[in-house]
Residue frames relative to the residue before (quaternion, step in Angstrom):
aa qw qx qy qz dx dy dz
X 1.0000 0.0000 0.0000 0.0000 0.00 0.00 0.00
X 0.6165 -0.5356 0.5261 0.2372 3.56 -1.59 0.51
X 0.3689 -0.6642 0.6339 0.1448 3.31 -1.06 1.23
X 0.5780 0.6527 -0.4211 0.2501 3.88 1.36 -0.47
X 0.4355 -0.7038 0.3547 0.4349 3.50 -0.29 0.21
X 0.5862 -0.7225 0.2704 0.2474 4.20 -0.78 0.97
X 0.0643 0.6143 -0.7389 -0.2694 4.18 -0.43 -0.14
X 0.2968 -0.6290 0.7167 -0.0519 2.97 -1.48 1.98
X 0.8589 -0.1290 0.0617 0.4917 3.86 1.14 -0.80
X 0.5588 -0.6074 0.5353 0.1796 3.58 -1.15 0.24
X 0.0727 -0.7478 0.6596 -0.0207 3.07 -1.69 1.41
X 0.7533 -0.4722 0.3855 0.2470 3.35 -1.46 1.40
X 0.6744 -0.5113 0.4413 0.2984 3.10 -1.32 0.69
X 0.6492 0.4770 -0.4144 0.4234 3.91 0.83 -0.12
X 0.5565 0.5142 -0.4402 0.4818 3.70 1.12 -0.28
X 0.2781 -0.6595 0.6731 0.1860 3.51 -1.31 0.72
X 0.3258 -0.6569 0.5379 0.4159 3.94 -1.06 0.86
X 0.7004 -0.3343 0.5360 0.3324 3.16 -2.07 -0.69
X 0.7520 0.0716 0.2314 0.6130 2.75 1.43 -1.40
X 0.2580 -0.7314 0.5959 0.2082 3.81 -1.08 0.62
X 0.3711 -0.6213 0.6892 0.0359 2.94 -2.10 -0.08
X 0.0025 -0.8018 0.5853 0.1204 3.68 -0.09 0.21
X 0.0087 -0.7405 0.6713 -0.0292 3.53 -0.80 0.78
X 0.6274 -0.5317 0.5547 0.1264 2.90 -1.65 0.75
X 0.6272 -0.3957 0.3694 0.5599 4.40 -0.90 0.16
X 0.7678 0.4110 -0.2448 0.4262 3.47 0.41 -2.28
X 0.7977 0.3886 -0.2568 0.3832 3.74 0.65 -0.89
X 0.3850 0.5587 -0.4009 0.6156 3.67 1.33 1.10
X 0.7293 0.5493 -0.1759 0.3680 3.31 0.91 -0.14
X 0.2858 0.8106 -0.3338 0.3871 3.66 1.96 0.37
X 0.2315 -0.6207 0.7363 0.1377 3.29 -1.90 0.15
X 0.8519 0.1703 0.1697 0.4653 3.13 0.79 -1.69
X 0.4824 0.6951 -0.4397 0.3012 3.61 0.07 0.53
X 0.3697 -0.6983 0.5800 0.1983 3.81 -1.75 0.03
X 0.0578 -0.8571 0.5043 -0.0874 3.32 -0.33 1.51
X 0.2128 -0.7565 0.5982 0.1567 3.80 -0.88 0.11
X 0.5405 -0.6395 0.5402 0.0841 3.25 -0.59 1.89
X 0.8449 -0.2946 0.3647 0.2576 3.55 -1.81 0.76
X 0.7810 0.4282 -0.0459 0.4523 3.32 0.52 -1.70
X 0.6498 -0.3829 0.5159 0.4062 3.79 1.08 -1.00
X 0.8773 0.1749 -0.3086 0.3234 3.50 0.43 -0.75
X 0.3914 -0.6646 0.5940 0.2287 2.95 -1.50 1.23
X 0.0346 0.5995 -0.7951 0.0847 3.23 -2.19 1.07
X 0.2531 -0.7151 0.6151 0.2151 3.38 -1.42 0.94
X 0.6953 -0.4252 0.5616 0.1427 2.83 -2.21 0.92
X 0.3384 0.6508 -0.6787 0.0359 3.93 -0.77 0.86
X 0.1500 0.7775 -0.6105 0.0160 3.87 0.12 0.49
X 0.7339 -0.5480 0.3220 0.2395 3.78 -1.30 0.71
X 0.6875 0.1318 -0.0097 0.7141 3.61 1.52 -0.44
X 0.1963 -0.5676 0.5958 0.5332 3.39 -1.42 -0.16
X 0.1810 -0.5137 0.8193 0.1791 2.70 -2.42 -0.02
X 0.6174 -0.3480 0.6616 0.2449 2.23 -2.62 0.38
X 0.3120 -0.5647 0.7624 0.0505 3.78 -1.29 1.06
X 0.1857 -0.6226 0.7569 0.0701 3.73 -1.00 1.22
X 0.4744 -0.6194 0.5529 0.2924 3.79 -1.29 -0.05
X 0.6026 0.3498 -0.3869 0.6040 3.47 -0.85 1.72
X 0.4560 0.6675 -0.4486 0.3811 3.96 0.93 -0.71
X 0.0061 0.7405 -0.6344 -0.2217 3.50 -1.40 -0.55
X 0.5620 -0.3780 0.6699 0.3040 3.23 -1.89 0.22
X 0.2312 -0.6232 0.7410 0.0952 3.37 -1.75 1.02
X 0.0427 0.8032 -0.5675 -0.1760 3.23 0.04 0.43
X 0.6818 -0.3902 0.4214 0.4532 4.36 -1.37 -0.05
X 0.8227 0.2144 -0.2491 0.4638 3.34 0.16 -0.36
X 0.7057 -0.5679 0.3199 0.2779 3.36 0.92 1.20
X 0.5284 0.5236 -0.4645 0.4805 3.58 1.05 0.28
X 0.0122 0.8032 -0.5914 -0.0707 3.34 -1.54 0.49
X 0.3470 -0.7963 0.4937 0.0412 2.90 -1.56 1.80
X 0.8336 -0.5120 0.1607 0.1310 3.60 -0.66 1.33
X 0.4868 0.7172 -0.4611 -0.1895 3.27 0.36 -1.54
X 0.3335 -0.6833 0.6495 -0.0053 3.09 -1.52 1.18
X 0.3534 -0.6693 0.5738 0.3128 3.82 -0.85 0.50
X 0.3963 -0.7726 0.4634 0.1771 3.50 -0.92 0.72
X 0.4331 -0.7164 0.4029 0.3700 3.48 -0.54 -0.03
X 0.1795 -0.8163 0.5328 -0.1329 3.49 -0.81 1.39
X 0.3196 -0.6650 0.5673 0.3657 3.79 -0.80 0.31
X 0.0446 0.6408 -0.7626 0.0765 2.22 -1.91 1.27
X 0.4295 -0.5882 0.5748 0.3731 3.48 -1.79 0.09
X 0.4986 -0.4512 0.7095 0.2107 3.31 -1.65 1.00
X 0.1241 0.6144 -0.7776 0.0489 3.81 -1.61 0.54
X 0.0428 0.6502 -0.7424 0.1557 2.76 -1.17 1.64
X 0.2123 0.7138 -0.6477 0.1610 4.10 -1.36 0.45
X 0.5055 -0.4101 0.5223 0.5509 3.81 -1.58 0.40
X 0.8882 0.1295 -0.3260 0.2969 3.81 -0.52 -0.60
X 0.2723 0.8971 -0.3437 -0.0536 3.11 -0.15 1.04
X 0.1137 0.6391 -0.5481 0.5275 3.30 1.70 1.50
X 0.7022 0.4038 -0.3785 0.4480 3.27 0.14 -1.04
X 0.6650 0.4804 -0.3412 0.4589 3.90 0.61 -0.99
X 0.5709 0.6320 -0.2546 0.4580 3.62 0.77 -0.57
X 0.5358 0.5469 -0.2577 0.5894 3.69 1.66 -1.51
X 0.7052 0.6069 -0.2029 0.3053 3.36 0.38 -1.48
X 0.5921 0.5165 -0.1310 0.6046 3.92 1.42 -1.69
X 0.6042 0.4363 -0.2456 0.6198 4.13 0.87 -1.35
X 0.8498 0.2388 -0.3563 0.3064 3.33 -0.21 -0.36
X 0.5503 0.5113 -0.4569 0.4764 3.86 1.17 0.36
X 0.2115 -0.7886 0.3968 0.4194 3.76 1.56 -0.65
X 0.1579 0.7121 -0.6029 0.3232 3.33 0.66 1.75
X 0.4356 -0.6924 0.4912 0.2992 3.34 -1.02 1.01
X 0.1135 -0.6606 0.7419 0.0157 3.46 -1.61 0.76
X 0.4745 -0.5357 0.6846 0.1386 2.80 -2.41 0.58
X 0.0621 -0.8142 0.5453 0.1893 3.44 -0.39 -0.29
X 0.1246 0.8370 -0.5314 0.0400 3.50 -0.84 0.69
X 0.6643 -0.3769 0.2477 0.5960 4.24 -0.49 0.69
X 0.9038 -0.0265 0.0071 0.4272 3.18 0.10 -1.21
X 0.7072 0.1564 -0.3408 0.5994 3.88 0.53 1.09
X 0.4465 -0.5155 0.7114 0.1696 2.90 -2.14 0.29
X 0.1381 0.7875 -0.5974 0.0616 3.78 -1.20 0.17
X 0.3377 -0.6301 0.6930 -0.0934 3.02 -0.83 2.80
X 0.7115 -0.2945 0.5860 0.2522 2.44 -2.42 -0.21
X 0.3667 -0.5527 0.6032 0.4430 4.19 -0.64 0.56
X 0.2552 0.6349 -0.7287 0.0276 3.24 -1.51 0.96
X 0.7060 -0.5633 0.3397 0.2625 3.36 -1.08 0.59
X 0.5820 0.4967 -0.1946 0.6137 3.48 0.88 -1.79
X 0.7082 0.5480 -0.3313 0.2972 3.51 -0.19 -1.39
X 0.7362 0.4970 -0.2002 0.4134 3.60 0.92 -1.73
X 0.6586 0.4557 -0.3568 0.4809 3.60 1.40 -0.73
X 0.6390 0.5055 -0.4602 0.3526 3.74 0.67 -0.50
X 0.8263 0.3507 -0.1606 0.4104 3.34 1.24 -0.72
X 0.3140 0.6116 -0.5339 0.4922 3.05 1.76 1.10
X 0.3786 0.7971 -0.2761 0.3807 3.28 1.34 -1.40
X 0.8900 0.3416 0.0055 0.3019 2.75 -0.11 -1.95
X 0.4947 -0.5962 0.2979 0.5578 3.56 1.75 0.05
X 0.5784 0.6453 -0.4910 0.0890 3.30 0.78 -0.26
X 0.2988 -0.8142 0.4022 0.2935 3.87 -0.88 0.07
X 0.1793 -0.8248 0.5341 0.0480 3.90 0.07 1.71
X 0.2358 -0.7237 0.6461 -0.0569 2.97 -1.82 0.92
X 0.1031 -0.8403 0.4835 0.2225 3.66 -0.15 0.58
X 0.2785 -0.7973 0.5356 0.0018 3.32 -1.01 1.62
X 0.0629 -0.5528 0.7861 0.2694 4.34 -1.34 -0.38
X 0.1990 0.5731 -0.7447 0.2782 3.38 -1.07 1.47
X 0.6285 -0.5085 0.5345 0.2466 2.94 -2.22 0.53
X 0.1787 -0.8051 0.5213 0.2195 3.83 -0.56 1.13
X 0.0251 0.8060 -0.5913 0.0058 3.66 -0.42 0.79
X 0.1397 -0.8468 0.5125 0.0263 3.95 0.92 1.17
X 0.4680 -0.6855 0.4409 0.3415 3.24 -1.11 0.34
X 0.6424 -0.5863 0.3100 0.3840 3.87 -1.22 0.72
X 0.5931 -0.4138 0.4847 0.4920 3.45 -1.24 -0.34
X 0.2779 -0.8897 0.2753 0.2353 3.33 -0.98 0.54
X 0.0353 -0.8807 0.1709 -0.4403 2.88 1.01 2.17
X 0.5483 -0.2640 0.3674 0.7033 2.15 1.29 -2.01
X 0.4801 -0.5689 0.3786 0.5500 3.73 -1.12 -0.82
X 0.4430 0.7248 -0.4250 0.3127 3.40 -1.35 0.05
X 0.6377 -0.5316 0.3654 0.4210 3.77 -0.76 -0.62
X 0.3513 -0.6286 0.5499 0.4232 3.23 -1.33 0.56
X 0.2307 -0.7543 0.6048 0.1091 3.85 -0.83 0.60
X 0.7372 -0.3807 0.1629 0.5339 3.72 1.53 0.09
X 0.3476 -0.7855 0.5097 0.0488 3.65 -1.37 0.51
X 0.1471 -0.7868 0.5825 0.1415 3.37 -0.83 0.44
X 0.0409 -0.8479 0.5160 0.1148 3.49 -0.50 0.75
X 0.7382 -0.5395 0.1262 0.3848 3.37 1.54 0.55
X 0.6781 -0.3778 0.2973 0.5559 3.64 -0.71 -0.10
X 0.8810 0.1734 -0.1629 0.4089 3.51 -1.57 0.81
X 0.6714 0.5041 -0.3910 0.3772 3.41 1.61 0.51
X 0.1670 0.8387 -0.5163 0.0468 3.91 -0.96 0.48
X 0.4574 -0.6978 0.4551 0.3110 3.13 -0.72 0.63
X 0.6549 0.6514 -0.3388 0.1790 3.78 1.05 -0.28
């Protein structure tokens, strides 16, 4: 066993940490792992399921300390255009996460993605921001996949 100290569980967005973490979308996304906090100190992840880490959460860690998590900054593409519901349709219907905001939308930089929606009039900007996409709409969290019934596919 690890002398490191454990996150057994997770506090809400009203607990402040001791300490943060910045994570990335994919690296918010854990069950089981060994990270090193802001400050230096390492402590492993063992929580009962994964989850989805929201930014502002914490680590509970055994010895009563608590570590932050913060969304890191990450490229992405800004999307901005007059139609952009319709761009938005366009991102939802490949099942690429998005942010959503009044006036833009903000993916992951991909390549394929930026030309369909150059295509599409949209107008892209490459940004380092915190991705905080919106959840499946289920529940919060990620979409992890769909089922649209018998005799459907996307192929």
């Amino acid at each position: 066993m690890s002398d490191l100290p454990h996150a057994t569980g997770l506090a809400d967005h009203a607990h402040a940490g001791d300490d943060h973490i910045a994570l990335d979308y994919d690296g918010r996304f854990l069950r089981r792992k060994r990270l090193v906090s802001a400050a230096g100190r390492a402590f492993l992840v063992n929580l009962p399921e994964t989850v989805s880490l929201a930014h502002g959460m914490a680590f509970k860690l055994d010895d009563g300390t608590r570590i932050e998590v913060r969304a890191a900054p990450e490229p992405l593409l800004q999307v901005t255009g007059a139609a952009l519901v319709r761009l938005a349709w366009h991102i939802g219907n490949r099942h690429t996460p998005c942010q959503i905001a009044a006036d833009h939308l903000l993916i992951r930089r991909d390549h394929v993605l930026a030309a369909m929606l150059t295509g599409l009039g949209a107008e892209l900007c490459e940004v380092e921001a915190p991705f905080t996409p919106e959840g499946g709409a289920y529940g919060h969290g990620r979409t992890l996949g769909h089922d649209h019934g018998d005799g459907h596919s996307h192929g």
